[in-house]
DRENPA-3360 file (N, C-alpha, C; in nm, 2 decimals, always signed):
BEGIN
1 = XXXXXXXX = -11.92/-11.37/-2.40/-12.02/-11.27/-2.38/-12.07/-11.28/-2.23 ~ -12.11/-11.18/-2.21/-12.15/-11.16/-2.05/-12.29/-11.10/-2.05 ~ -12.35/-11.19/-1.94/-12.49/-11.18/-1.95/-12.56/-11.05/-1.81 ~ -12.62/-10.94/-1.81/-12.67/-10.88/-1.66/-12.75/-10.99/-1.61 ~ -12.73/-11.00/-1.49/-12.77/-11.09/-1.40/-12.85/-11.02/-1.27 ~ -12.77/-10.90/-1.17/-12.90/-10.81/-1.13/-12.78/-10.70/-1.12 ~ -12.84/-10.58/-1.06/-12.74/-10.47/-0.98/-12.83/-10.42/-0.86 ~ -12.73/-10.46/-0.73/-12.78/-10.41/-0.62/-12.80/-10.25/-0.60;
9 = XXXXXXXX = -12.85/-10.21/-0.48/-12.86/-10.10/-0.42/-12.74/-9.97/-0.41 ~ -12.61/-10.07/-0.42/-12.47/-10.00/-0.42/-12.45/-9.97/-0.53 ~ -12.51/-10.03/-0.61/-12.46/-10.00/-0.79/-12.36/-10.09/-0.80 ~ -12.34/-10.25/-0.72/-12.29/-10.34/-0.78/-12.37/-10.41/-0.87 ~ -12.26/-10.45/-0.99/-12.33/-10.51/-1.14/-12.29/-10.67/-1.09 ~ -12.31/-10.74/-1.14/-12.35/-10.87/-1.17/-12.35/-10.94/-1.27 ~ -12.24/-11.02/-1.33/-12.26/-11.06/-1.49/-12.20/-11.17/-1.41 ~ -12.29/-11.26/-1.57/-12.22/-11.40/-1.57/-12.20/-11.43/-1.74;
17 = XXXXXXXX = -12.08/-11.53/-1.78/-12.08/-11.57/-1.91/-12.16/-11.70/-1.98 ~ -12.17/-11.68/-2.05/-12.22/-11.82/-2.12/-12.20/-11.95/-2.06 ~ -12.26/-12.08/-2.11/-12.17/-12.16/-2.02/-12.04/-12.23/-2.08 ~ -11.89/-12.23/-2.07/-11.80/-12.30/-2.16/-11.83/-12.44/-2.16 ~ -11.75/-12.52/-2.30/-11.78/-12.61/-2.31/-11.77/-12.74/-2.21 ~ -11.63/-12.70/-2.11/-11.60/-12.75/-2.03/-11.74/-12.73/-1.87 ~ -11.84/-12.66/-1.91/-11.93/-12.67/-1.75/-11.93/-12.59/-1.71 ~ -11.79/-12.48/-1.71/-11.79/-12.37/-1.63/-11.87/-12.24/-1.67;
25 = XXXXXXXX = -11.86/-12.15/-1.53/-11.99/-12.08/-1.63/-11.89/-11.93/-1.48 ~ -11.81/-11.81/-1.57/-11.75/-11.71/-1.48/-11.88/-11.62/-1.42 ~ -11.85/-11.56/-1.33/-11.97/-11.47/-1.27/-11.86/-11.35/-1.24 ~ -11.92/-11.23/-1.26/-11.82/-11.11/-1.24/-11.86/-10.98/-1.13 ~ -11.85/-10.95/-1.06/-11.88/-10.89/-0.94/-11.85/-10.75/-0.95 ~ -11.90/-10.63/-0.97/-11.83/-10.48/-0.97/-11.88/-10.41/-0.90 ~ -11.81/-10.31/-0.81/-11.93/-10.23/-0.73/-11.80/-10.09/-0.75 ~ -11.84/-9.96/-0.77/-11.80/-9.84/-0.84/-11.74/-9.81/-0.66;
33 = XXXXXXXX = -11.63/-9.73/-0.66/-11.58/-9.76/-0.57/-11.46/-9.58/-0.56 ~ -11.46/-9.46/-0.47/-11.41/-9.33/-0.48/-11.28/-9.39/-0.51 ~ -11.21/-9.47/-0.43/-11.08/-9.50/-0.46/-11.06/-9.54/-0.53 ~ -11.07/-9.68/-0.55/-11.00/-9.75/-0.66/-11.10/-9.73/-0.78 ~ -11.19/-9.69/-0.79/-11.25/-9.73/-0.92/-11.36/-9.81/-0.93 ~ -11.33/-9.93/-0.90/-11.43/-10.05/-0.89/-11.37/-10.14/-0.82 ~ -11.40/-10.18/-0.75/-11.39/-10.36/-0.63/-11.44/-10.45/-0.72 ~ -11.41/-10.58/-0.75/-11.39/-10.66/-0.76/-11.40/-10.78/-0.80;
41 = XXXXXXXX = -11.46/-10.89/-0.82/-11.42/-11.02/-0.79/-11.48/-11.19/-0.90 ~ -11.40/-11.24/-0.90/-11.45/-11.36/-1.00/-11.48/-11.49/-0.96 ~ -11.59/-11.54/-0.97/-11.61/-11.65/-0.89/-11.61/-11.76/-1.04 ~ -11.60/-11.87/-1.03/-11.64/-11.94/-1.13/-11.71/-12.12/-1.10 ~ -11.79/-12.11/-1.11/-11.95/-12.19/-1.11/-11.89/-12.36/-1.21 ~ -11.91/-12.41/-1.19/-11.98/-12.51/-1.06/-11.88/-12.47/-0.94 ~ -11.76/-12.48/-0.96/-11.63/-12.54/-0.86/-11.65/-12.40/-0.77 ~ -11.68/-12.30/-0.78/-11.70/-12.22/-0.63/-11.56/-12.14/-0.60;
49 = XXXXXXXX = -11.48/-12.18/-0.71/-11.34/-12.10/-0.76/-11.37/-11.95/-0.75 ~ -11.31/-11.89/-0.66/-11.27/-11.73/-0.62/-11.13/-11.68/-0.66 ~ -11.14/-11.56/-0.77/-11.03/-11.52/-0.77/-11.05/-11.35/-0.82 ~ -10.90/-11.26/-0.80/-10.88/-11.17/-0.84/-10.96/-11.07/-0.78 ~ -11.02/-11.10/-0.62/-11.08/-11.02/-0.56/-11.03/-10.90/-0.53 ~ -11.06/-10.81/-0.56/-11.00/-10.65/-0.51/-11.11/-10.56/-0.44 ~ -11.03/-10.51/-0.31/-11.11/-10.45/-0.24/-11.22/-10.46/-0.15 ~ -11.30/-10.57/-0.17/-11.38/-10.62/-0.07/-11.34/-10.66/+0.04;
57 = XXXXXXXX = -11.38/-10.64/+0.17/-11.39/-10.65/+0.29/-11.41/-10.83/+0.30 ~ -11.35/-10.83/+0.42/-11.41/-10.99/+0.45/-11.55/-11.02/+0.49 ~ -11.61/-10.93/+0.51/-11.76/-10.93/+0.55/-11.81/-10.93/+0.42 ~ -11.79/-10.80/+0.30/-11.85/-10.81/+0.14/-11.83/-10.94/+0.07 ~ -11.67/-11.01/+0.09/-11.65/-11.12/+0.05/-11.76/-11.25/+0.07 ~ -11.77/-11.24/+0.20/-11.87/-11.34/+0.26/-12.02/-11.33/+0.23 ~ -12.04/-11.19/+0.20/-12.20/-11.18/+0.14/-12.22/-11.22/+0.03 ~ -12.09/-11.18/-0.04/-12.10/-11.19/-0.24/-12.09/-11.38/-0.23;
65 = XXXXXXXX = -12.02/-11.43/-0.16/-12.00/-11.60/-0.14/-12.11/-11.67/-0.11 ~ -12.21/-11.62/-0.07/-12.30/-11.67/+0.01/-12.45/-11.61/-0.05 ~ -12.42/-11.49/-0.18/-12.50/-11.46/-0.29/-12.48/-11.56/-0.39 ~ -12.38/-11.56/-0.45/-12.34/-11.66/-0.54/-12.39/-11.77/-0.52 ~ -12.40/-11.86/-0.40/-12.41/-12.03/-0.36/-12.52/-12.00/-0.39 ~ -12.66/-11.91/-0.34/-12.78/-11.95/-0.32/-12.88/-11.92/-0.42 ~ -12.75/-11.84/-0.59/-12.80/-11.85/-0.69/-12.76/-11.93/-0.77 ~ -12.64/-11.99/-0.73/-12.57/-12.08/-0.82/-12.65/-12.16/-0.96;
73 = XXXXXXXX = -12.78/-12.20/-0.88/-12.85/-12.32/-0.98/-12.91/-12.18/-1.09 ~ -12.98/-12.10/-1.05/-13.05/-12.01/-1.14/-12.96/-11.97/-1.28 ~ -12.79/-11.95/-1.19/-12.68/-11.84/-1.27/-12.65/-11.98/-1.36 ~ -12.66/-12.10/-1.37/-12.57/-12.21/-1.44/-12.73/-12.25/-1.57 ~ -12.84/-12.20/-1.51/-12.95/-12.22/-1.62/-12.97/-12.10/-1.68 ~ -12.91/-12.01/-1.65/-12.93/-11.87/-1.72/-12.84/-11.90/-1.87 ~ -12.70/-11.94/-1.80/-12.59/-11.94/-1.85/-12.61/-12.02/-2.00 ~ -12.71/-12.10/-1.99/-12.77/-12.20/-2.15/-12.82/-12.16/-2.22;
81 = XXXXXXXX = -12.88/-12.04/-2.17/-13.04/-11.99/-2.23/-13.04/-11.86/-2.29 ~ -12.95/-11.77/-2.30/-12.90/-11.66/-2.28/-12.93/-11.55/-2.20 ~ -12.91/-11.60/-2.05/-12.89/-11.50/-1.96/-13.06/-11.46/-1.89 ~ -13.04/-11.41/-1.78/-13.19/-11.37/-1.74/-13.27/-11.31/-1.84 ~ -13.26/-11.26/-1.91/-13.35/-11.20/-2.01/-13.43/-11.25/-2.08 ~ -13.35/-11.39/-2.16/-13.37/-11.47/-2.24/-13.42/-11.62/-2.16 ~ -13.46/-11.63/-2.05/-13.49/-11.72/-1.97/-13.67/-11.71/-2.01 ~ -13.74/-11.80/-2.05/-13.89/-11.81/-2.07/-13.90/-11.91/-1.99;
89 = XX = -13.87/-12.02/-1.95/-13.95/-12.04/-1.77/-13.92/-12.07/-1.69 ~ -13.90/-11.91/-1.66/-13.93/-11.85/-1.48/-14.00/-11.76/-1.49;
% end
Protein backbone atom coordinates (compact mmCIF):
# COMPACT_ATOMS: atom_id res chain seq x y z
CA UNK A 1 0.00 0.00 0.00
CA UNK A 2 1.07 3.52 -0.63
CA UNK A 3 0.64 6.15 1.68
CA UNK A 4 0.08 10.41 0.25
CA UNK A 5 2.83 11.98 1.80
CA UNK A 6 2.44 15.76 0.17
CA UNK A 7 1.92 17.16 -3.57
CA UNK A 8 3.91 20.13 -4.57
CA UNK A 9 3.03 23.26 -6.50
CA UNK A 10 3.83 21.29 -9.95
CA UNK A 11 1.34 18.70 -9.15
CA UNK A 12 4.25 16.36 -8.10
CA UNK A 13 2.58 13.45 -5.80
CA UNK A 14 4.61 11.93 -3.17
CA UNK A 15 3.90 8.43 -1.79
CA UNK A 16 5.61 6.30 0.34
CA UNK A 17 4.88 2.39 1.36
CA UNK A 18 4.45 0.78 4.44
CA UNK A 19 7.51 -0.18 6.16
CA UNK A 20 8.80 -3.93 4.73
CA UNK A 21 9.74 -6.32 7.08
CA UNK A 22 13.22 -5.99 6.07
CA UNK A 23 13.41 -1.83 7.29
CA UNK A 24 12.90 -0.61 3.90
CA UNK A 25 10.31 1.78 3.45
CA UNK A 26 9.95 2.81 -1.10
CA UNK A 27 9.06 6.48 -1.63
CA UNK A 28 7.54 7.25 -5.13
CA UNK A 29 7.98 10.57 -6.90
CA UNK A 30 5.42 11.72 -9.93
CA UNK A 31 5.12 14.97 -11.50
CA UNK A 32 2.41 15.03 -14.72
CA UNK A 33 4.57 15.86 -17.46
CA UNK A 34 3.19 17.17 -21.69
CA UNK A 35 5.60 14.58 -22.99
CA UNK A 36 6.07 11.79 -21.42
CA UNK A 37 3.20 11.57 -19.17
CA UNK A 38 4.78 11.55 -15.79
CA UNK A 39 8.67 11.85 -14.67
CA UNK A 40 9.66 9.80 -12.32
CA UNK A 41 11.57 8.33 -9.67
CA UNK A 42 12.10 5.66 -6.71
CA UNK A 43 14.07 6.27 -3.83
CA UNK A 44 14.18 3.61 -1.11
CA UNK A 45 14.79 4.61 2.68
CA UNK A 46 16.96 3.92 4.91
CA UNK A 47 19.81 3.03 2.20
CA UNK A 48 19.19 6.28 0.00
CA UNK A 49 18.82 3.67 -3.03
CA UNK A 50 17.78 5.70 -6.35
CA UNK A 51 16.27 4.07 -9.12
CA UNK A 52 14.16 4.10 -12.30
CA UNK A 53 14.41 7.80 -12.57
CA UNK A 54 12.71 9.17 -15.69
CA UNK A 55 12.92 12.46 -16.92
CA UNK A 56 14.13 14.62 -14.22
CA UNK A 57 16.76 17.03 -14.86
CA UNK A 58 19.94 16.87 -12.79
CA UNK A 59 18.89 19.96 -10.94
CA UNK A 60 15.08 18.16 -10.13
CA UNK A 61 17.11 15.07 -9.23
CA UNK A 62 19.12 17.02 -6.77
CA UNK A 63 16.10 18.80 -5.18
CA UNK A 64 13.91 15.48 -4.94
CA UNK A 65 17.60 13.97 -3.20
CA UNK A 66 17.91 16.48 -0.91
CA UNK A 67 13.82 16.52 -0.24
CA UNK A 68 13.87 13.05 0.59
CA UNK A 69 17.17 13.21 3.15
CA UNK A 70 15.60 16.07 5.12
CA UNK A 71 12.36 14.09 5.43
CA UNK A 72 13.78 10.78 5.64
CA UNK A 73 13.15 10.50 9.58
CA UNK A 74 9.36 11.83 9.33
CA UNK A 75 8.77 9.36 5.81
CA UNK A 76 10.31 6.01 7.96
CA UNK A 77 7.77 7.06 11.16
CA UNK A 78 4.98 7.67 8.88
CA UNK A 79 5.75 4.37 7.24
CA UNK A 80 4.63 2.47 10.94
CA UNK A 81 1.74 4.29 11.63
CA UNK A 82 -0.13 4.44 8.61
CA UNK A 83 1.11 7.19 6.65
CA UNK A 84 0.73 11.12 7.35
CA UNK A 85 -2.83 10.86 7.99
CA UNK A 86 -2.74 8.32 10.50
CA UNK A 87 0.21 9.94 12.40
CA UNK A 88 -1.42 11.26 16.02
CA UNK A 89 1.87 12.77 17.31
CA UNK A 90 2.76 15.42 15.21
Amino acid sequence: MLYPLMTLNDDTEIVHSEMHEDGRVKVCIETPDEKLGFKSATCWLPDYKWENIVGYSEEEQKYFKNLVESMAHLILEFSQTGGFDSASNF
